[in-house]
C-alpha positions in Angstrom: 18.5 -29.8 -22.4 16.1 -32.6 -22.0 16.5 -36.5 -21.8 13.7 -38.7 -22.5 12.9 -42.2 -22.4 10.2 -41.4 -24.8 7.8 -44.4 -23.5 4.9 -43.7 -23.6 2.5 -44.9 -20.2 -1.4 -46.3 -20.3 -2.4 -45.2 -16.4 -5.7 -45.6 -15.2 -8.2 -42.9 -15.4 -8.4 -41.1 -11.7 -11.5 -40.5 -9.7 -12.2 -36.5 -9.1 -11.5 -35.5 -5.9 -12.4 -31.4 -5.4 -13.5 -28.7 -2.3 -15.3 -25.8 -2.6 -15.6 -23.8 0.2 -17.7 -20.9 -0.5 -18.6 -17.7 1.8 -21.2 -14.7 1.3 -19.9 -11.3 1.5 -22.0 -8.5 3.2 -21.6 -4.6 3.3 -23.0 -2.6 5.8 -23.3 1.0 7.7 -20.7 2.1 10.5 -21.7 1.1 13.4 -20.0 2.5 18.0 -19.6 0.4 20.3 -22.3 0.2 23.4 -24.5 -2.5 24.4 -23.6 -5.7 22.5 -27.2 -6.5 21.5 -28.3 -3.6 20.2 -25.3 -3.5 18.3 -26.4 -7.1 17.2 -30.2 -6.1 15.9 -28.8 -3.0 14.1 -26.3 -5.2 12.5 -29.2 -7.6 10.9 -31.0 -4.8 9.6 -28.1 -3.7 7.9 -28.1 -6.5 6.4 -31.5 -7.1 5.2 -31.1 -3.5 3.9 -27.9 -3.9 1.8 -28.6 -3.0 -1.7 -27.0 -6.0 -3.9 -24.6 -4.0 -5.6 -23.1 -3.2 -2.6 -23.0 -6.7 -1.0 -21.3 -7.2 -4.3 -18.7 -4.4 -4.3 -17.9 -5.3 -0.7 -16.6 -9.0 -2.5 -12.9 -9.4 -2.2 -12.1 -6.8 0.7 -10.0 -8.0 3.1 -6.9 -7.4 5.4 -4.4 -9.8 7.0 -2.3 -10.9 9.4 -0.3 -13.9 10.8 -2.0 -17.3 12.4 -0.2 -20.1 14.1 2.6 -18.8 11.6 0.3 -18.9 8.4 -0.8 -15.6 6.7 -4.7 -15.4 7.1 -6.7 -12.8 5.7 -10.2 -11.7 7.0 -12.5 -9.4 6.7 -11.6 -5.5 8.4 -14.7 -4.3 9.3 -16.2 -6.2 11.5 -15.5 -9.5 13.9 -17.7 -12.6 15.0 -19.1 -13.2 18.3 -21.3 -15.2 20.3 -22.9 -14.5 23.4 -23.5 -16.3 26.2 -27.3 -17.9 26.3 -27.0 -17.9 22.1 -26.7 -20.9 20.3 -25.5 -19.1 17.0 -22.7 -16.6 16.3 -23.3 -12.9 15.2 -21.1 -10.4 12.9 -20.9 -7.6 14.6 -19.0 -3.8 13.0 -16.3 -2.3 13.5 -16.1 1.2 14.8 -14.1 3.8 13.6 -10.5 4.3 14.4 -10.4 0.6 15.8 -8.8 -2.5 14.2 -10.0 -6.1 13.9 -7.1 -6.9 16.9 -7.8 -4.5 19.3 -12.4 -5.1 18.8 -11.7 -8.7 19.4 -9.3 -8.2 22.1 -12.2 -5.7 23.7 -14.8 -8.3 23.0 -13.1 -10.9 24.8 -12.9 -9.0 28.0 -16.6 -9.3 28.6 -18.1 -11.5 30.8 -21.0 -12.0 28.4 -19.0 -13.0 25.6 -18.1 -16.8 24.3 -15.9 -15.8 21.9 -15.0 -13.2 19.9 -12.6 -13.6 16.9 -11.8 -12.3 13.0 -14.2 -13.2 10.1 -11.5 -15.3 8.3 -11.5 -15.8 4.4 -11.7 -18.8 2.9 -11.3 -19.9 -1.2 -12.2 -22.8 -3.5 -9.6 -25.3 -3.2 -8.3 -26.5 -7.0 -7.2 -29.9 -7.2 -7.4 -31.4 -11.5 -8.8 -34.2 -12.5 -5.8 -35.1 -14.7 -5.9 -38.8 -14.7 -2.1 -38.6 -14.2 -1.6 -35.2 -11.6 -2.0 -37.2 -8.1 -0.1 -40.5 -9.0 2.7 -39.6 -11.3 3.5 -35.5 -11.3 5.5 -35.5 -7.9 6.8 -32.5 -8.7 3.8 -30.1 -8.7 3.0 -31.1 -4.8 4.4 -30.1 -1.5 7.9 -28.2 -1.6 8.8 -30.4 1.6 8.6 -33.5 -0.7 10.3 -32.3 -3.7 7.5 -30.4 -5.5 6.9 -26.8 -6.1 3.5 -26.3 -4.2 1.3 -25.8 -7.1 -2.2 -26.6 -5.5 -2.1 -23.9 -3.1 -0.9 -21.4 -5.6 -3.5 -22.0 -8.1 -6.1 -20.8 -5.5 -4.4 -17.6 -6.1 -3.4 -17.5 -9.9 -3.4 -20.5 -12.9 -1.7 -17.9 -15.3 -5.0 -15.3 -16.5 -3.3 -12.4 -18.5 0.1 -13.3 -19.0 2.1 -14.6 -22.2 4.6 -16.6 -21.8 7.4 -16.7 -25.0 9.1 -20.1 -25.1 12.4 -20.1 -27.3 13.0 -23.9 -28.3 12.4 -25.7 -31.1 8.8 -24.6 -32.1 5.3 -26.5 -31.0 3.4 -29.5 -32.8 -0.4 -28.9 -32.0 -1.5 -32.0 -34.3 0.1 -35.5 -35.6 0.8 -36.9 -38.4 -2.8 -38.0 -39.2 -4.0 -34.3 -38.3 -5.4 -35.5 -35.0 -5.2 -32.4 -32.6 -2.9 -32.6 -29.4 -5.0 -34.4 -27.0 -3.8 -32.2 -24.0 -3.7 -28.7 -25.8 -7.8 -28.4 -26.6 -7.9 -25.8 -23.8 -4.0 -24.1 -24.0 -4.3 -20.8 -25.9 -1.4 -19.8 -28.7 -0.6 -16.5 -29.8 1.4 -16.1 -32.9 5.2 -16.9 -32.8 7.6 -16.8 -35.3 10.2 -20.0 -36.7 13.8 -18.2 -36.8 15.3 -21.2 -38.0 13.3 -21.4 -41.2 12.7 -18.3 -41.3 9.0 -18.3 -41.8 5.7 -17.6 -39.5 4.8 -21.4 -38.3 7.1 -22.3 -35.6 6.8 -26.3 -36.3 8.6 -28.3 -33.6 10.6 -31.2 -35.5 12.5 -32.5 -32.5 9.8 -32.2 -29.5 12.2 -30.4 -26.8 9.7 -27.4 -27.6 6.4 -28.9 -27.7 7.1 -30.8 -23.9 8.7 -27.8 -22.5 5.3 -26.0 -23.6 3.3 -28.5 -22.3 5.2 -28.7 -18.2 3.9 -24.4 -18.7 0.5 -24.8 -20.1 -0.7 -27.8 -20.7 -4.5 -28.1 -20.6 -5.8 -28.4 -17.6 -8.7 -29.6 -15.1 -10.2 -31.5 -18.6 -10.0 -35.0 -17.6 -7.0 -35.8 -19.3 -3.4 -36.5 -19.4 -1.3 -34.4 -17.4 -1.6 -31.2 -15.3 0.4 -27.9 -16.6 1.8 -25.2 -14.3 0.1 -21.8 -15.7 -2.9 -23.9 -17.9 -4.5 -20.4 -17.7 -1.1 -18.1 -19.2 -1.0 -17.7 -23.4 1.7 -19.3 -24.9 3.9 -17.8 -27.7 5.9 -20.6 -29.2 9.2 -19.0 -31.0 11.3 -21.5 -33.0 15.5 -20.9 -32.7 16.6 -24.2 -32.5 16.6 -26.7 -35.3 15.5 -30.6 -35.6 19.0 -31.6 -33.7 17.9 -29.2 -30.7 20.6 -26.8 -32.2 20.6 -23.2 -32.6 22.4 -20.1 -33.8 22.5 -17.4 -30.9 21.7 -15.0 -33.7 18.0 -16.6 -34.3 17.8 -16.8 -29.7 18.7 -12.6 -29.7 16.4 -12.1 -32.7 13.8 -14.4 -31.1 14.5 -12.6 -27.8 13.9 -9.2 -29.0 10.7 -10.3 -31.2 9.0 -11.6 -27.6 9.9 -8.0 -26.0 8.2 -6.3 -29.1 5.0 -8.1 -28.6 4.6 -7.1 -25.0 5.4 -10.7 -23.2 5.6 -11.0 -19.9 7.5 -14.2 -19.6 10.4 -15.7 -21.8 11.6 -19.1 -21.2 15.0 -20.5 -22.8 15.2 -23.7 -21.9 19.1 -24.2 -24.0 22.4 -22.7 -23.2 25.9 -22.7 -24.9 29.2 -22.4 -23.5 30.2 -19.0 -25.1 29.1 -15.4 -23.9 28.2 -13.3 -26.8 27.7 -8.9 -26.8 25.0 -9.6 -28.8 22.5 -11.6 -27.2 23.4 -10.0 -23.9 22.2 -7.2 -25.7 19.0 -9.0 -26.7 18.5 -10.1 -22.9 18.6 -6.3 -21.5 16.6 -4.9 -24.3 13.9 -7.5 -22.6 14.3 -7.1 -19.2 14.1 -3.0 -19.8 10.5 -3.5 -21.7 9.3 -5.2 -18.6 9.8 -9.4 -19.6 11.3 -11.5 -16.8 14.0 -14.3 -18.1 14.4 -17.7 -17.1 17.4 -20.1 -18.6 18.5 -23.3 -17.8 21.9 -23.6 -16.2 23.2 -26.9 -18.2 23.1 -30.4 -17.7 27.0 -31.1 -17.6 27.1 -31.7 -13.8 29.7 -29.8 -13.1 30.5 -25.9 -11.6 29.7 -23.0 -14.2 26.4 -21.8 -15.6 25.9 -22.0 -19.8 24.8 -18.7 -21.5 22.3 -16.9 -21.9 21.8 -18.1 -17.7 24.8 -17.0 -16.6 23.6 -13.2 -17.7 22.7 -12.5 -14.2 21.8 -9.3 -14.4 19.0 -10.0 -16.8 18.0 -14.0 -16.4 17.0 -16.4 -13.6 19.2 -19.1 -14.0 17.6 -22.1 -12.7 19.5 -25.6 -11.7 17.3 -28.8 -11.4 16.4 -31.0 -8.3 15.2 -34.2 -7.5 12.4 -35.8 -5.8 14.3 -36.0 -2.7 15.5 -32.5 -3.2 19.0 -33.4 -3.6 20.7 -31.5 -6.4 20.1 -33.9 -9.7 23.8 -35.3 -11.2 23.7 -33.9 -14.3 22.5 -30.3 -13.4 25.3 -27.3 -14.0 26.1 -25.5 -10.5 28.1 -22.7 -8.8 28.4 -18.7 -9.1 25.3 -17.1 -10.5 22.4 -19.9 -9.8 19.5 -18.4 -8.3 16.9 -20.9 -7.6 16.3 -24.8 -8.4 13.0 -26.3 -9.3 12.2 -30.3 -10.3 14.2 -31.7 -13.0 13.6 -35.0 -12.6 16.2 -38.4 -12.4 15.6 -41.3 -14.5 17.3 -43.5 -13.0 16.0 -43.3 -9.6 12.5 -44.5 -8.4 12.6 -42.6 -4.8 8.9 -41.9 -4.6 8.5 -45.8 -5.3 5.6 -45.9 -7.8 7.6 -48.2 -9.9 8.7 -45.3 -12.1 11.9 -43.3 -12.9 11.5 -40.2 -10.8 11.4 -38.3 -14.4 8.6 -35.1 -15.4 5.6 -36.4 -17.2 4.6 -34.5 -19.5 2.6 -34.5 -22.8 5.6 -34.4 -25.8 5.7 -35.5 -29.2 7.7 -38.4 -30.6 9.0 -37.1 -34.5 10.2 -40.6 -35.5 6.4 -41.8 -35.2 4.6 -38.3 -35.6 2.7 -38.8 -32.4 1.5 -37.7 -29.2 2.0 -39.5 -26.1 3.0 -38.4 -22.2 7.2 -39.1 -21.3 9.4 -39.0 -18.4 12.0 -35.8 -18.8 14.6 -34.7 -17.0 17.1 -31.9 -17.4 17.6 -28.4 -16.2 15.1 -27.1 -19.1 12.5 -28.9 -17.7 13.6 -27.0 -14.5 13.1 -23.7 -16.4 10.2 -24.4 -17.2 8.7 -24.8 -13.5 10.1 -21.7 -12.6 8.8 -19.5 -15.7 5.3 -21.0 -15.6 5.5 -20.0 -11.9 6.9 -16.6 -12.8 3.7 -16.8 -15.0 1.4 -17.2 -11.9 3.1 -14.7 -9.5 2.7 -12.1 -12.6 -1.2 -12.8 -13.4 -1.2 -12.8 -9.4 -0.7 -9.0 -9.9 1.5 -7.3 -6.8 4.6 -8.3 -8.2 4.7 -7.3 -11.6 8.5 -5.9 -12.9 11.0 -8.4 -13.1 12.6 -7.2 -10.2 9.8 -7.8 -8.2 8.9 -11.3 -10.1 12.5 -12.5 -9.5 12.1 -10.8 -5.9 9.1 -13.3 -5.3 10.7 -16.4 -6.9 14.3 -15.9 -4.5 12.6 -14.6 -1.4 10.2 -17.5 -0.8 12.3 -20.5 -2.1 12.3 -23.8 0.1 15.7 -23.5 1.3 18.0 -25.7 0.5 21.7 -27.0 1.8 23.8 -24.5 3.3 21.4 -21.7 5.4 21.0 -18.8 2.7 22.1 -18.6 -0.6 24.8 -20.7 -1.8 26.0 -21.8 -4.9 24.7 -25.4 -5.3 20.8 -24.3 -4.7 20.7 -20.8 -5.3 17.8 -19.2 -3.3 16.3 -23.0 -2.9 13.6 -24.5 -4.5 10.7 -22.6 -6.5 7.7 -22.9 -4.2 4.5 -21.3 -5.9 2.2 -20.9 -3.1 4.4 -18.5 -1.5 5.9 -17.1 -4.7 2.1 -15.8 -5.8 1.2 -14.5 -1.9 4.8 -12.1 -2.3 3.7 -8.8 -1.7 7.0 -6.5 -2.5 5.3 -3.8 -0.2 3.9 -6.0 2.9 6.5 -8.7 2.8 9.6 -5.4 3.2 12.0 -8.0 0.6 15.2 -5.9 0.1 16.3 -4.5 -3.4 20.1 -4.9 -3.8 22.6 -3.5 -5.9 26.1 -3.5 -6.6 27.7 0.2 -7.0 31.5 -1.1 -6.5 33.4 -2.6 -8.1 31.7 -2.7 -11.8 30.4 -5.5 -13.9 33.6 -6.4 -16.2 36.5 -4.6 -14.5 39.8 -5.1 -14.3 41.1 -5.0 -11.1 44.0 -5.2 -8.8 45.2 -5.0 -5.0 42.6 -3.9 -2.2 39.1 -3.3 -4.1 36.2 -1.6 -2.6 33.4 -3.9 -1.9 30.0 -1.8 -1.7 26.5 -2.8 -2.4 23.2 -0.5 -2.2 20.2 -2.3 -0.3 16.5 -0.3 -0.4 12.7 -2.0 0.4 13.2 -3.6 3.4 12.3 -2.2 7.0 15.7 -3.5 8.5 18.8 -5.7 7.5 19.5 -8.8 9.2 22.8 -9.7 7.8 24.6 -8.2 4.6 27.6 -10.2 3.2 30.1 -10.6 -0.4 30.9 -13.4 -1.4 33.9 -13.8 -4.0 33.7 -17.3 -5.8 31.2 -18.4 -3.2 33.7 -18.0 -0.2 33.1 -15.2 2.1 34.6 -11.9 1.8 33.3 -9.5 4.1 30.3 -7.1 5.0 28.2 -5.1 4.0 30.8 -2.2 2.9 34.6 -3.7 2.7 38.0 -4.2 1.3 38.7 -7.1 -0.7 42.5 -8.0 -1.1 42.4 -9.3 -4.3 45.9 -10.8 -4.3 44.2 -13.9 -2.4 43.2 -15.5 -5.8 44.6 -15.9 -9.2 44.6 -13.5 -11.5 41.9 -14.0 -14.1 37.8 -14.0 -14.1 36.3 -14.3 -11.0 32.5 -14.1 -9.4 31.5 -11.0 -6.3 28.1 -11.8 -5.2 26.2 -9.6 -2.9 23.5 -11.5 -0.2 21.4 -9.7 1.7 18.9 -11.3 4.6 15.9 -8.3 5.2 14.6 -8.6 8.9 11.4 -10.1 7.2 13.7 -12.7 6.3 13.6 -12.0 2.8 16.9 -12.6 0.7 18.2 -10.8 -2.1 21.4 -11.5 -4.2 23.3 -9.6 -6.9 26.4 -10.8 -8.7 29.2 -9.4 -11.0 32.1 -10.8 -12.7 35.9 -9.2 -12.6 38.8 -9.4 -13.9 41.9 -9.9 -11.3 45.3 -9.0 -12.8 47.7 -8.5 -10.4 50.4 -9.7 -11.8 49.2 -10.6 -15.1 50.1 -7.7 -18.1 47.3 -8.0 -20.8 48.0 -9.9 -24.1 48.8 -7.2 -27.3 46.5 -8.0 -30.5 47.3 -6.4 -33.6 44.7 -7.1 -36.6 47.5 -6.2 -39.3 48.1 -3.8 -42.0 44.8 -2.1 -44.0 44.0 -4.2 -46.4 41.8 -3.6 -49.8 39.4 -6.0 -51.7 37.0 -5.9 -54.4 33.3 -7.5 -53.7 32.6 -11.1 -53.4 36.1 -11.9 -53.1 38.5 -13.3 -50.0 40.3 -11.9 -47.8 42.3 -13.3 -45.6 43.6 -12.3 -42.2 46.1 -12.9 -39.6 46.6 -12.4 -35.8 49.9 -14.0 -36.0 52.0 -11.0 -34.9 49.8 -10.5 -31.6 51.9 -12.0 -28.0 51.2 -12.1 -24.5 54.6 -11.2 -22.8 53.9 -13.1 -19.7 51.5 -15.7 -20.8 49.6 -17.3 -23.6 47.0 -15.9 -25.7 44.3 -18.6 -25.9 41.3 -17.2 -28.3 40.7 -14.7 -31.1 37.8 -12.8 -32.0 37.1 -11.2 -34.6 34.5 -8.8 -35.7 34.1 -7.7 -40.1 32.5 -4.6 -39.2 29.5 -6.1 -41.5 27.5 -7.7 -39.0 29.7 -11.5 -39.0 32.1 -12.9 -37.0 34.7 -15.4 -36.6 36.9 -17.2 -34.4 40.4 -17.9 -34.7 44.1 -16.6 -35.4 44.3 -16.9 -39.1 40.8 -16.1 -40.9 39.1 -14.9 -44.0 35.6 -13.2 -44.9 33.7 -11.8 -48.5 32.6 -8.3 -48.4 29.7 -8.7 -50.5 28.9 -4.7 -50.9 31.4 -2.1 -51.5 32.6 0.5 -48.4 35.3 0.7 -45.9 35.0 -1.6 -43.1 36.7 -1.8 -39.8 37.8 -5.0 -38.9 38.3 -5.4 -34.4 40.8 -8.1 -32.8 40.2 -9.2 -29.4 42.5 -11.6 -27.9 42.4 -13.5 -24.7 44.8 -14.7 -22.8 45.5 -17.4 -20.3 44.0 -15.4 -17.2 41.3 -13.6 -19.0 42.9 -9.9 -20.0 41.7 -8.9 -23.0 43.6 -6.8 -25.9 42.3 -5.3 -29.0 43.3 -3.7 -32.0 41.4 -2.4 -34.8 42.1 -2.2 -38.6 40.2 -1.0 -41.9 39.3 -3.1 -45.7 38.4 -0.6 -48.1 35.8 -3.0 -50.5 35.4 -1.5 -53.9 32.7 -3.3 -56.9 34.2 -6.4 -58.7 34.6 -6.2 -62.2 
């Protein structure tokens, strides 16, 4: 889901800019409070005592608290001070059963004190040299200007330990002379798989893959090109759609299922499809039970409803694009079961003013001419993309590592945008990284929802019971449902569903912790109040002999108060098809049953189920 100018752009090289703030650590013995001084002395012998493995082991210890509203982490066992009559400061312990807050509170009672305050921690600030990353890649700075905060989160994480599995069409690594990728000499591959050809090189012939690729992991910090979002994450490149950027769903499940096997921590689908399918659902929760968090685009037809696989909610992040000025981009798919928004680009607008479409540059590769070269994107996959390379990141950061707790960290920090709260245009808001890798599911008390009442894929009629189950957060703020976006009550309530039509609607649960943390949950329903379900019948047994036709009909199904407006049908044999009147080979002998589901006009399904005994062909 990507549109590209595919021009290719010859920037000047930029001039490094980098900090590095560094700090020593130091270990020493407990120490009471009494006279200052003496404290002081005893202190610096400690310290020209410490043994250097335990200066060493001491590294990396540190507590934390809030600053001015910023999270600040220091060192617990000891605070700084400076007396009166001394020109430098001195590090003074600790005692036992006391707390950073209440020694420097103490300290600052004293007449004989200047100041007394936490031994703060500092870290090496990361900024690329990427001739491109400060002048044209908007999108990885500030939140509050349309980017996703990257600079601060890569002081935290750039993607160490985690693979992430993108499902697209494949990965080019050299051109058509054999010239290497210029901006992949430091990106690590693991071995994919190519679905679509049904062989072990996942080749990209199309170059949605190979960009998407490069927005998550493009080399980094080397000088050249662009900047990627997790440069420091392995990349599994899986091939399931073809040279048109087409697919089957078949090859996405199978390509969905092969990722879980190998232990990923991250898939990325950056395609949809209009259709939901048993099958790859399946594929999506046999992932999400081995541990892999999901992110899908929504769909680039501007308009309300989420494509499959995103609109699994249960299972996938569905991700919506936005704009430089954080405006929800035209073309990006909207409404009931969005969670989150991340840059996307607009061609067509220059709001930053470089003189540029406000598109995603990128390294990509241009088929037509076999060659590398950096492009202005847009779409919602280019949107996935942010938000799995930052699911990458708040992984490798390591407290959040389930996909609850990833897709915990993702929601609960967004930048939030339009309406207060969730809503259905930005979802949770806009990824920002540097909070998303700082989520602590413990400290930050984000609540877990659930929805116990009424289930995923009922039917159901009159008053329904509205109840959602809510654990990890020290207190609720507010609890709400949602049905179709408009509010429908608390936390616990009755819903009288005769207030919409009958057919397939949306019940989304949104909780606000105390800690201001939000969670969401969603599930879809079937409303039939006054709507009977259509009758399928699949016909008569039938017999055939191998290899050969067999037709059938669903002519002889009705809806008695409506229309019936698709059929389904499952051979029993592993294929399907679509339609009333149909017809399938057997290519092996058995008996086969053969299921009917029809649909009607409000979304009540009926089946019916019938059997083709196949014998050998003569």
């Amino acid at each position: 889901m990507v549109i590209s100018r595919r021009t290719k752009y010859l920037l000047p090289r930029l001039a490094f800019l980098g900090l590095i703030t560094a700090w020593p650590f130091f270990a020493s013995a407990a120490f009471t409070l009494g006279d200052l001084r003496n404290e002081i002395a005893a202190f610096r012998r400690a310290l020209l005592g410490a043994p250097k493995e335990e200066l060493q082991e001491v590294a990396g210890r540190f507590a934390g608290g809030f600053v001015n509203g910023q999270f600040a982490r220091f060192v617990p066992n000891r605070v700084v001070v400076r007396l009166k009559g001394e020109e430098e400061f001195n590090l003074v312990s600790v005692a036992d059963g006391e707390t950073v807050d209440s020694a420097v509170k103490k300290f600052r009672g004293r007449s004989d004190v200047v100041y007394a305050e936490p031994d703060f921690e500092a870290r090496a600030l990361f900024v690329p040299d990427d001739r491109y990353y400060l002048t044209r890649q908007w999108n990885l700075g500030e939140a509050a200007t349309g980017g996703i905060s990257l600079e601060r989160a890569w002081d935290v994480s750039k993607g160490e330990g985690v693979v992430v599995a993108v499902l697209d069409t494949g990965v080019v690594l050299v051109d058509g002379d054999r010239k290497p990728a210029p901006d992949f000499s430091g990106t690590v591959f693991v071995p994919g798989f190519d679905f679509v050809n049904n062989d072990v090189s996942p080749d990209d012939d199309n170059g949605h893959g190979t960009y998407i690729v490069g927005t998550i992991a493009e080399a980094t910090d080397n000088g050249e090109g662009a900047a990627g979002i997790a440069f420091r994450a392995k990349i599994m490149p899986i091939k399931v759609l073809d040279k048109n950027g087409a697919g089957a769903y078949s090859d996405i499940a199978r390509g969905i299922r092969f990722a879980a096997d190998k232990g990923v921590k991250v898939i990325i689908l950056p395609l949809g499809g209009p259709a939901p399918a048993s099958y790859l659902e399946e594929a999506l929760e046999y992932a999400y039970r081995r541990g892999a968090v999901i992110v899908a685009a929504a769909g680039n037809s501007g308009r309300r409803g989420i494509l499959y696989p995103a609109a699994y909610d249960d299972y996938v992040i569905a991700v919506g694009a936005s704009r430089f000025d954080r405006s929800l981009a035209g073309y990006s798919s909207f409404g009931e079961g969005l969670d989150i928004v991340a840059p996307g680009g607009d061609l067509y607008a220059d709001q930053n003013g470089d003189g540029y479409g406000d598109g995603v540059l990128q390294q990509g590769f241009d088929p037509r001419t076999s060659s590398f070269g950096y492009f202005f994107y847009q779409g919602t996959s280019v949107a996935a993309a942010h938000v799995g390379g930052v699911a990458a990141l708040v992984a490798s950061a390591g407290k959040a590592s389930t996909p609850n707790d990833i897709r915990a960290a993702l929601l609960s920090t967004a930048y939030d945008l339009g309406p207060a709260g969730f809503d259905g245009t930005f979802g949770a808001g806009l990824v920002d990284a540097s909070k998303a890798v700082r989520f602590d599911p413990v400290f930050d008390g984000s609540p877990r929802l659930s929805i116990v009442s009424p289930a995923d894929g009922s039917v159901v009629s009159g008053k329904v019971a509205l109840q959602m189950k809510v654990s990890g957060a020290a207190g609720i703020f507010a609890a709400e449902f949602l049905v179709d976006g408009v509010a429908a009550g608390g936390e616990n309530t009755l819903w009288d569903s005769r207030g919409v039509a009958d057919g397939n609607h949306t019940i989304t649960a949104v909780v606000t912790g105390s800690s201001g943390r939000i969670a969401a949950a969603s599930v879809g329903v079937v409303v039939a109040n006054g709507n009977k379900p259509p009758l399928a019948n699949a016909g008569q047994e039938k017999t055939a002999l191998a290899g050969r036709w067999v037709s059938f009909d669903a002519g002889r199904s009705y809806d008695s108060d409506g229309s019936i407006v698709s059929y389904s049908w499952d051979f029993g044999d592993g294929y399907f098809a679509a339609g009333r009147k149909v017809g399938h080979r057997y290519l092996t002998a058995g008996r086969y049953p053969v299921t009917l589901t029809v649909t009607d006009n409000l979304g009540l399904n009926g089946v019916a189920r019938t059997f083709v005994t196949v014998s050998e062909g003569r």
